[in-house]
SEKEDREN-651539 format. One record per atom (N, C-alpha, C, O): x, y, z; residue in three letters. Coordinates in steps of 0.001 Angstrom, whole numbers, plus 500000, padded with zeros to 6 digits. Example, Ala and Ser with C-alpha at 12.3 -4.5 7.8 and 13.67 -1.06 7.14 Angstrom:
BEGIN
513190494310507800ALA/512300495500507800ALA/513200496700507800ALA/514236496681508465ALA/512850497750507080SER/513670498940507140SER/512900500030507870SER/513409501138508039SER/
//
This chain:
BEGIN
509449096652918120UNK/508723095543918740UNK/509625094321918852UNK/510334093869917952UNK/509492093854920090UNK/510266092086920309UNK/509504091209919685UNK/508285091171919855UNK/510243090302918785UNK/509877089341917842UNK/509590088155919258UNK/510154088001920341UNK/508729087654918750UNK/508719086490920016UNK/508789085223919546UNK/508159084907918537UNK/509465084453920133UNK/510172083227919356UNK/508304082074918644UNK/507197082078919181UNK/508604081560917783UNK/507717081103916947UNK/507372079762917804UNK/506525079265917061UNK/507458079147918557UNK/506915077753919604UNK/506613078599920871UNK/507086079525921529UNK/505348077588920831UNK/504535078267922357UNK/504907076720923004UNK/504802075689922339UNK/505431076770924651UNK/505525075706924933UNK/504279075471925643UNK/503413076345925647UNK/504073074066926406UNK/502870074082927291UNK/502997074600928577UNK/504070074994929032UNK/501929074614929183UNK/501576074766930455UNK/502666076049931333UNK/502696077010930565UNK/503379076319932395UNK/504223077190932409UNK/505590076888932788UNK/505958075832932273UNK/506258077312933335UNK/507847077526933260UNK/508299076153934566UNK/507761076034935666UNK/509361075313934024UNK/509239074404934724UNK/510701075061936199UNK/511740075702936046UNK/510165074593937219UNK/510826075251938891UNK/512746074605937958UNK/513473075557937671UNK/513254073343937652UNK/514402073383937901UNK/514891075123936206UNK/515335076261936357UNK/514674074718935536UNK/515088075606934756UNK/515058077078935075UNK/515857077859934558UNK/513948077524936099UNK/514279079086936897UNK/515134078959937430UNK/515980079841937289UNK/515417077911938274UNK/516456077741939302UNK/517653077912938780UNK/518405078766939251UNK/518070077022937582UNK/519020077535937018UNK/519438078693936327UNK/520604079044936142UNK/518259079342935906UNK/518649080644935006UNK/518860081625935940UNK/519772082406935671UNK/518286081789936926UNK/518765082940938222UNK/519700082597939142UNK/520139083434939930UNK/520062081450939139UNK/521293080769940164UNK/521061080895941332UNK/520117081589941709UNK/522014080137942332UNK/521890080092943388UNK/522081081491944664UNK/521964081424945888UNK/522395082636943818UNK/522540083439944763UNK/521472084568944446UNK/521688085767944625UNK/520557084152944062UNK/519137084769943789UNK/519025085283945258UNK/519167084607946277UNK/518582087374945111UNK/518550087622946711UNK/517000087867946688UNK/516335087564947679UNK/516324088493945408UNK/514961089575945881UNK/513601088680944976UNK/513727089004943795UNK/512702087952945093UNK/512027087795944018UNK/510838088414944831UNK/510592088397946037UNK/510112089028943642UNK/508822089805943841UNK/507381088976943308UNK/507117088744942128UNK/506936088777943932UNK/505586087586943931UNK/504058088564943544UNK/503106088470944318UNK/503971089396942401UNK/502749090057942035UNK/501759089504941748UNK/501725088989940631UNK/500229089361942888UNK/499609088716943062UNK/499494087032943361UNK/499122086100942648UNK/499949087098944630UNK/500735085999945266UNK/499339084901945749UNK/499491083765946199UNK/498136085521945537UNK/496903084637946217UNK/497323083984947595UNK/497689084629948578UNK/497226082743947527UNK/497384082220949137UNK/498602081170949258UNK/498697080175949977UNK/499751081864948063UNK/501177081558948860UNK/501138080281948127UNK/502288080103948529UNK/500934079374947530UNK/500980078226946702UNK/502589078763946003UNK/503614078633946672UNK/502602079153945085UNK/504119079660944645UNK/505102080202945466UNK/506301079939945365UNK/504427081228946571UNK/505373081530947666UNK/505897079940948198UNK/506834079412947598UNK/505528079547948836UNK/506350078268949077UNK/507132077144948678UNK/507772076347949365UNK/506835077282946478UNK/507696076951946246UNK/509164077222945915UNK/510178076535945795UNK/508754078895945790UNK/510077080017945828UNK/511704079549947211UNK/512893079237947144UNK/510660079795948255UNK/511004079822949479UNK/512119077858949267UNK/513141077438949808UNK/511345077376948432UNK/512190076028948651UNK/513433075827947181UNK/514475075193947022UNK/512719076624946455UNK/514038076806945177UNK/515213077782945340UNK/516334077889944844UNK/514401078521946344UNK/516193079786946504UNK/516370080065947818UNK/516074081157948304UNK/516954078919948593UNK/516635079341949947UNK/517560080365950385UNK/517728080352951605UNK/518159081180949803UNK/519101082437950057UNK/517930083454949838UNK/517734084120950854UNK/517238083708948971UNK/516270084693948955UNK/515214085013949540UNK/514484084133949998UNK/514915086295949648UNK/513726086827950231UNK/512433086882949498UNK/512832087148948364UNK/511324086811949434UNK/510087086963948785UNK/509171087503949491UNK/508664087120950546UNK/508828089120948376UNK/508066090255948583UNK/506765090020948393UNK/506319090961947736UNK/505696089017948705UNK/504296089234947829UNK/503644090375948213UNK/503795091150949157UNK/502749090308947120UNK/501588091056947227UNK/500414090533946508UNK/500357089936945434UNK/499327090948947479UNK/497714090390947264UNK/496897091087947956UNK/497131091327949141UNK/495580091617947206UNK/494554092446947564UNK/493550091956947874UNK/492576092651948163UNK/493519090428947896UNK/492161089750947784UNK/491822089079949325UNK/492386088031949640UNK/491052089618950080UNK/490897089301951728UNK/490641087912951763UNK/491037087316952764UNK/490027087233950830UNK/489996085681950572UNK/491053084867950820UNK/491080083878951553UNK/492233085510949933UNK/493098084687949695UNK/494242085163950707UNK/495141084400951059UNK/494154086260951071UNK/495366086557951864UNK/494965086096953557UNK/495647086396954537UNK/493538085210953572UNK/493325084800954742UNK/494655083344954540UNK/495650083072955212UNK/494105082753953425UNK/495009081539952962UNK/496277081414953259UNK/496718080403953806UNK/497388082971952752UNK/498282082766952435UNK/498888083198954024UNK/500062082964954311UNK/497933083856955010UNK/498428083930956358UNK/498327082537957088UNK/499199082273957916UNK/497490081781956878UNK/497470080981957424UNK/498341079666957419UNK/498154078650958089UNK/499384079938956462UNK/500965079073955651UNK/501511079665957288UNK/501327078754958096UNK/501955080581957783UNK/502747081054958552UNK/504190081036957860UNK/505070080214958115UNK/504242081659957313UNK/505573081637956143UNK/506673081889957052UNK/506327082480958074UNK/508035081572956951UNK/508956082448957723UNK/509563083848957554UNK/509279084371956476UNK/510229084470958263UNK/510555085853958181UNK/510898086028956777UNK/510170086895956293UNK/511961085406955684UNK/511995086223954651UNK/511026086257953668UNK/511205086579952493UNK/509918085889954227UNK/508271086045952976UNK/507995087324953939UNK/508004087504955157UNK/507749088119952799UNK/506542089764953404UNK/505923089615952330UNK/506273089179951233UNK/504556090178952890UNK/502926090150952672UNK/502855091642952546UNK/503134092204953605UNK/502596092346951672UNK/501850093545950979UNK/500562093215950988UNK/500121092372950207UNK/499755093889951937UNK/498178093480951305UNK/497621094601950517UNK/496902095436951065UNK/497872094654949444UNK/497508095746948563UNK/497874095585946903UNK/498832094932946490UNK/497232096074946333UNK/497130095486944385UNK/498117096192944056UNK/498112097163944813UNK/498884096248943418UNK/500205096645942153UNK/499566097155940929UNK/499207096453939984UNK/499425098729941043UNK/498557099145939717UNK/499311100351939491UNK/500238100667940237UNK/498803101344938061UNK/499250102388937364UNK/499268103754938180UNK/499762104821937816UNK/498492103415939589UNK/498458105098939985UNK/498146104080941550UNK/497738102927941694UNK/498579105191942578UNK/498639105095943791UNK/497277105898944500UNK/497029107101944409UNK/496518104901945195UNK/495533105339946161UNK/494760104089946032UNK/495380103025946028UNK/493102104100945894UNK/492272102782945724UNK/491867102678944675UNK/491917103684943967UNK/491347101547944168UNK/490749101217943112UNK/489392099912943184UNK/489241099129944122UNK/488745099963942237UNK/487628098514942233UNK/487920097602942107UNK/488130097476940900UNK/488164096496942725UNK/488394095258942666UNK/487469094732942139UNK/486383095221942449UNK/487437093526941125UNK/486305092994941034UNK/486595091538941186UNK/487249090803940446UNK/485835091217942543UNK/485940089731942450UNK/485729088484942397UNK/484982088297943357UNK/485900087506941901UNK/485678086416940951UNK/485386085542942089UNK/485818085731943226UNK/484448084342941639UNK/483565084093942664UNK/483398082202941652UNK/483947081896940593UNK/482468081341942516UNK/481958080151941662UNK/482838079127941688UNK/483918079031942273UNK/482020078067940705UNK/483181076524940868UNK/482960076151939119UNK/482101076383938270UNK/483970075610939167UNK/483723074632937441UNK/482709073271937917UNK/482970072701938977UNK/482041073004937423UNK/481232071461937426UNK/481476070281937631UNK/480787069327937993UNK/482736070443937316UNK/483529069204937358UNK/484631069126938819UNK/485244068111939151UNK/484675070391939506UNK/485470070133940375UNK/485340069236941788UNK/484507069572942630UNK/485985068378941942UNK/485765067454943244UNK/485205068268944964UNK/485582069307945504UNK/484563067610945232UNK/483876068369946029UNK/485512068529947474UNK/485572069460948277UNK/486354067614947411UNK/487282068083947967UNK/488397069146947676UNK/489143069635948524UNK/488386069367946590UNK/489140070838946513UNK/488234071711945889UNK/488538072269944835UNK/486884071925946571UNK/486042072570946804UNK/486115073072948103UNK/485325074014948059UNK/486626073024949364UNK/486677072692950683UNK/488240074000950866UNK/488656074606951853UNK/488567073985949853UNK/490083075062949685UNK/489403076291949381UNK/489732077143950207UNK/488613076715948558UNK/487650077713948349UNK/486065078036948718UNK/485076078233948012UNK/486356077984950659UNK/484803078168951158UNK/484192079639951059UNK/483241080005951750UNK/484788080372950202UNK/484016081860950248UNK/484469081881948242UNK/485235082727947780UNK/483965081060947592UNK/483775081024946049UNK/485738080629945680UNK/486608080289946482UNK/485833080867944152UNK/486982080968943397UNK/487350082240943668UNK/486608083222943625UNK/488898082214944045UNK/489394083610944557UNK/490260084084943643UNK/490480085290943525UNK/491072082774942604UNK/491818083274941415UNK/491983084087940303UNK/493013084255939652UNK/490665084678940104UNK/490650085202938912UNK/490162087042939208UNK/490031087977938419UNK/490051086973940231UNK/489864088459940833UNK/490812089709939891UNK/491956089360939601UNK/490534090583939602UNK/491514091721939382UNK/490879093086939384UNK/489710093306939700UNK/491941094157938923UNK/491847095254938689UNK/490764095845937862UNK/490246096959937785UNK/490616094752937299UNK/490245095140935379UNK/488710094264935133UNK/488490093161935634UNK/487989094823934485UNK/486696093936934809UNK/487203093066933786UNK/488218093035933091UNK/485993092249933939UNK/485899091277933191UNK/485484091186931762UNK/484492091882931546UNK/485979090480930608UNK/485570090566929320UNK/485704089300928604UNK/484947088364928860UNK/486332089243928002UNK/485771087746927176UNK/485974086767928456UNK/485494085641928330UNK/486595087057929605UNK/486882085821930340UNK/485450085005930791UNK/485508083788930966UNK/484216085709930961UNK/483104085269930894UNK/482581084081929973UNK/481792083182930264UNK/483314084360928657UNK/482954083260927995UNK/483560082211927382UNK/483091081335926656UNK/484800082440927815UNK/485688081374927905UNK/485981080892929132UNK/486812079987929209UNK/485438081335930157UNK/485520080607931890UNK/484237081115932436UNK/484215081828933440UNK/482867080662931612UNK/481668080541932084UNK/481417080543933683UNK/480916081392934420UNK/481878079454933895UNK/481254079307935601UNK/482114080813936490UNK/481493081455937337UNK/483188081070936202UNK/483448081794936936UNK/482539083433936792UNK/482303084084935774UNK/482270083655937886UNK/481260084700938194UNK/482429086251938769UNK/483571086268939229UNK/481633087142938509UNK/482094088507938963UNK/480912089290939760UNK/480522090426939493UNK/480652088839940311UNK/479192089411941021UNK/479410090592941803UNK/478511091427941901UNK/480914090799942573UNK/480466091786943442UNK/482293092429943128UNK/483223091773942660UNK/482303093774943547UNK/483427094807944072UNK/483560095018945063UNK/482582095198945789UNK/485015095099945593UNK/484955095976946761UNK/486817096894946589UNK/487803096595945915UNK/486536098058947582UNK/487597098615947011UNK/489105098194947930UNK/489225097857949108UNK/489893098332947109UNK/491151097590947538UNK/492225099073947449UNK/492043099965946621UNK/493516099079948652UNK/494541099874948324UNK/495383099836946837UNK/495128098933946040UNK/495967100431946655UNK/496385100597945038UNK/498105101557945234UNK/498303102716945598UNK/499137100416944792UNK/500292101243944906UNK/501062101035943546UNK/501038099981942912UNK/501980102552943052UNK/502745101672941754UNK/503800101044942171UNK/503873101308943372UNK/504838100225941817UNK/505415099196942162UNK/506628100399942657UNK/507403100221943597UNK/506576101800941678UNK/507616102310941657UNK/507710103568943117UNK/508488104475943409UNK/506848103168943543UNK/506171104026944456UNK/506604103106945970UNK/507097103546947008UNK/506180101607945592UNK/506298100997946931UNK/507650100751946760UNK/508092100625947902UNK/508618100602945902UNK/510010100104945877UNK/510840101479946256UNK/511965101369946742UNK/510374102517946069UNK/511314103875946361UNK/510986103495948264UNK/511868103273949093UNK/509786103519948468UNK/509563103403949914UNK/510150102248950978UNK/510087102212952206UNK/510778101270949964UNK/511665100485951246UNK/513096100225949920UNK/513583099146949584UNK/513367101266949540UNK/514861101208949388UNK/515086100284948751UNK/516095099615948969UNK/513935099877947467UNK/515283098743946808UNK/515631098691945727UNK/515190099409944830UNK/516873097448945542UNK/517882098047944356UNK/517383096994943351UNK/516333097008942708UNK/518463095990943359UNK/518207094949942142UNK/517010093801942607UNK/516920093183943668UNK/516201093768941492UNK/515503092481941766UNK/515663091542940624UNK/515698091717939406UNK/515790090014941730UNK/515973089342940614UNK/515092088617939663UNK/515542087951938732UNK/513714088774939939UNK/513042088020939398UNK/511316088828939746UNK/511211089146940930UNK/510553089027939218UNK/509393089888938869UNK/508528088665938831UNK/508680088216937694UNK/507488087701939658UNK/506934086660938736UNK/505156087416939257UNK/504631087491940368UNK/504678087848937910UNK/503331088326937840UNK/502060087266937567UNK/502139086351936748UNK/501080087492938245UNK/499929086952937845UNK/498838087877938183UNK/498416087917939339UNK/498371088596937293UNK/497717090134937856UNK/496646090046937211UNK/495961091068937237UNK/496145088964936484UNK/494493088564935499UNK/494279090090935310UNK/493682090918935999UNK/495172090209933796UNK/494578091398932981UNK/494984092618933263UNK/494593093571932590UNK/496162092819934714UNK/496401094254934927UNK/497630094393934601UNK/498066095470935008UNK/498742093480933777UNK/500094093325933176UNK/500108094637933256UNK/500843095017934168UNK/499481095669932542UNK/499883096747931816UNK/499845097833933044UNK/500640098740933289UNK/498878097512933604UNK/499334098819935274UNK/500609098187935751UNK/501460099073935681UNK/501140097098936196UNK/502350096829936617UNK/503358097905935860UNK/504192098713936268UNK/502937097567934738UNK/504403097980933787UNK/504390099816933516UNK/505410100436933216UNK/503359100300933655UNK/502940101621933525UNK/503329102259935039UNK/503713103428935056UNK/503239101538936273UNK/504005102120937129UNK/504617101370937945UNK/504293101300939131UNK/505730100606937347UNK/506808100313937698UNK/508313100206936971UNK/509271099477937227UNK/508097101344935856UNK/509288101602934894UNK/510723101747935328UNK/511687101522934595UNK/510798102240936892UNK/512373102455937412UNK/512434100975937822UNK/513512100430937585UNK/511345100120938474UNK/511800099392939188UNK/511974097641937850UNK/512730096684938019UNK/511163097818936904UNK/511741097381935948UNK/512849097477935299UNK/513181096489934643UNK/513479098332935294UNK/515084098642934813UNK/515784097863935758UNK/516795097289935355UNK/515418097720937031UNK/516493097208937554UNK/516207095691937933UNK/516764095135938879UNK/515381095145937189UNK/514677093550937046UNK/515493093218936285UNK/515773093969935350UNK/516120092011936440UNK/516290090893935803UNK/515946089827935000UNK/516615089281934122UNK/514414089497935538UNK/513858088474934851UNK/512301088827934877UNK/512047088737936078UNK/511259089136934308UNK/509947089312934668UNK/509317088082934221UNK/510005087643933299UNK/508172087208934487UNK/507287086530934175UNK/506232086685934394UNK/505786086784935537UNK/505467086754933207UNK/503981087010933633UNK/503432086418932526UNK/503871085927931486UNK/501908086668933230UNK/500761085790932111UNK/500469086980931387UNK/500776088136931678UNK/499809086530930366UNK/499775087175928875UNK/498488086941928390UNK/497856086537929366UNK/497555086982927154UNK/496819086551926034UNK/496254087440925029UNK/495765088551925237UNK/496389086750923767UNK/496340088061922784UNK/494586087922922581UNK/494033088153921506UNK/493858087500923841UNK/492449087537923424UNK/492372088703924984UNK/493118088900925943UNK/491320089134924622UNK/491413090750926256UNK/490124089828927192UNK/488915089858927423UNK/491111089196927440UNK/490047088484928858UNK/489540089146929921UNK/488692088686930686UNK/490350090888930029UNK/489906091613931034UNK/490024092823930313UNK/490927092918929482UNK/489119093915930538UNK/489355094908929370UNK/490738095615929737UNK/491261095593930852UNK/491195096196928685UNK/492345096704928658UNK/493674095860928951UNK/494790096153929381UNK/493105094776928560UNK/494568093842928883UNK/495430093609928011UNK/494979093296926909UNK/496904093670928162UNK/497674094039926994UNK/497587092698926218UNK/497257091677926821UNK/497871092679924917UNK/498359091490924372UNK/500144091220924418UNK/500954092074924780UNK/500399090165924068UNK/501822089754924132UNK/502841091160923010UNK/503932091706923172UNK/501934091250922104UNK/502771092325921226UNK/502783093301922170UNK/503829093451922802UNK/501799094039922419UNK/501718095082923458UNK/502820095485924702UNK/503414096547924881UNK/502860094112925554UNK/503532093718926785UNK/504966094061926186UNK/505748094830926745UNK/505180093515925188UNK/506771093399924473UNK/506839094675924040UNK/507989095085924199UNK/506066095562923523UNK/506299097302922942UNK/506626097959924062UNK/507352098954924051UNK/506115097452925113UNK/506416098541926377UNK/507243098248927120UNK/507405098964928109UNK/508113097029926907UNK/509269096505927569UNK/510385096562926874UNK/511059095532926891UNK/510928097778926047UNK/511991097914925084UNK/513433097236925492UNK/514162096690924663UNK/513733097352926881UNK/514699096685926846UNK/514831095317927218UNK/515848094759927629UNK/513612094793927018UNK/513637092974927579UNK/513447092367926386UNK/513054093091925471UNK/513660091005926121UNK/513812090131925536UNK/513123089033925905UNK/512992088762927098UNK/512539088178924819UNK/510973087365925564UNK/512499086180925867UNK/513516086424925219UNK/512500085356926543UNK/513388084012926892UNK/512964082626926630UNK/513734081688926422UNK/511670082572926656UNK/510671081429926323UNK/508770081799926468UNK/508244082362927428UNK/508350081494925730UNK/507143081424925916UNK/505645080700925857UNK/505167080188924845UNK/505172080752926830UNK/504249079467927322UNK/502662079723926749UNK/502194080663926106UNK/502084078550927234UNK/500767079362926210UNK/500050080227926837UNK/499117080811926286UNK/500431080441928207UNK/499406081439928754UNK/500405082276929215UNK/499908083396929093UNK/502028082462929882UNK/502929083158930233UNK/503657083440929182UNK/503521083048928023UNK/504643084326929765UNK/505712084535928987UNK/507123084960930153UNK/507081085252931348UNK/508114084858929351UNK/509413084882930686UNK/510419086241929476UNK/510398086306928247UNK/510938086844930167UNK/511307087937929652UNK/512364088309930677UNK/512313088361931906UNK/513824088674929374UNK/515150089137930322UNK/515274090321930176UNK/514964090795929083UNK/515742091136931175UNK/516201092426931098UNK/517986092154930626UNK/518947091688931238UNK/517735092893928798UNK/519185092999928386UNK/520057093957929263UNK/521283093881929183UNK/519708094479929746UNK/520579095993930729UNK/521786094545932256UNK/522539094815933192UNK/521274093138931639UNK/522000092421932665UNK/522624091248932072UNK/522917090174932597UNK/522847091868930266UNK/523524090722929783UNK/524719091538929777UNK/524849092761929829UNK/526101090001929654UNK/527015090309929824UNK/527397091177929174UNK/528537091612929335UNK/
//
């Protein structure tokens, strides 16, 4: 098991310090569960040599993230990143917090689209009350290792996940294409906000050859040793 360093920092990973740890000739970053391109565009402005692969299953949000008109090196996967290839249940997350301003209320006219996933829902109910799970619908389903054999690719430099609770299908089928990652980031919590969601020990048992790099209170950033000097 990876020991994980003893300080949780806040909030998540700040843009100049990626920038520097992947450098300027960053070619491939992979955007797992990209919603409506909010991070895609800040990618697109931190490595402007690189390409960015998203992917998103959620018809909500991938109305959003079409409607950026991104340029040619952003591609759009509309389909979820999971453990086995074909469809699966989406379940998706719906509602407002009480407190939110009725103007960025106006960004989400078909409910909250963020918290959608693979994986139902479990304690996240009661630690994010307002958000609702009311309805499914079924979504395509590919393993990472499945869609990366299918367009030929080699090194990636950077993995950045937000998959609410499906960490562990990423990593269950995308084992070749993890070997040849560099940097993965993803969200984490050692409470199972979605059933079957790994905890940070977990995430780290099944990533033998990575190394946590820093960790946030809800992410974690993790190097592939197979790319230290």
């Amino acid at each position: 098991m990876i020991e994980a360093p003893s300080s949780i920092l806040p909030g998540e990973i700040d843009r100049p310090y990626l920038q520097k740890l992947l450098g300027a000739d960053t070619a491939l970053i992979l955007e797992i569960g990209a919603n409506d391109g909010a991070h895609t565009e800040r990618f697109l402005s931190d490595f402007p040599n690189a390409a960015i692969w998203a992917f998103e299953p959620d018809p909500r949000a991938l109305a959003k993230f079409k409607a950026r008109a991104f340029p040619s090196r952003v591609r759009l996967f509309e389909f979820a990143i999971g453990a086995e290839d074909g469809e699966a249940e989406f379940h998706v997350s719906s509602g407002f917090p009480d407190d939110m301003p009725s103007h960025e209320r106006k960004s989400y006219p078909l409910g909250w689209d963020q918290s959608g996933s693979l994986r139902a829902p479990k304690s996240h109910k009661t630690v994010w009350p307002w958000v609702k799970f009311e309805t499914t619908i079924s979504v395509a389903v590919k393993r990472l290792d499945t869609w990366a054999k299918e367009h030929g690719v080699g090194t990636v430099d950077l993995i950045w996940a937000d998959m609410q609770g499906a960490e562990g299908d990423l990593i269950a089928g995308g084992k070749d294409t993890l070997a040849k990652t560099r940097y993965l980031y993803t969200e984490y919590s050692d409470d199972e906000w979605y059933e079957g969601q790994p905890n940070l020990a977990q995430l780290a048992d099944s990533l033998p050859n990575f190394s946590i790099v820093r960790r946030y209170k809800m992410d974690v950033l993790l190097k592939n040793r197979a790319f230290e000097p």
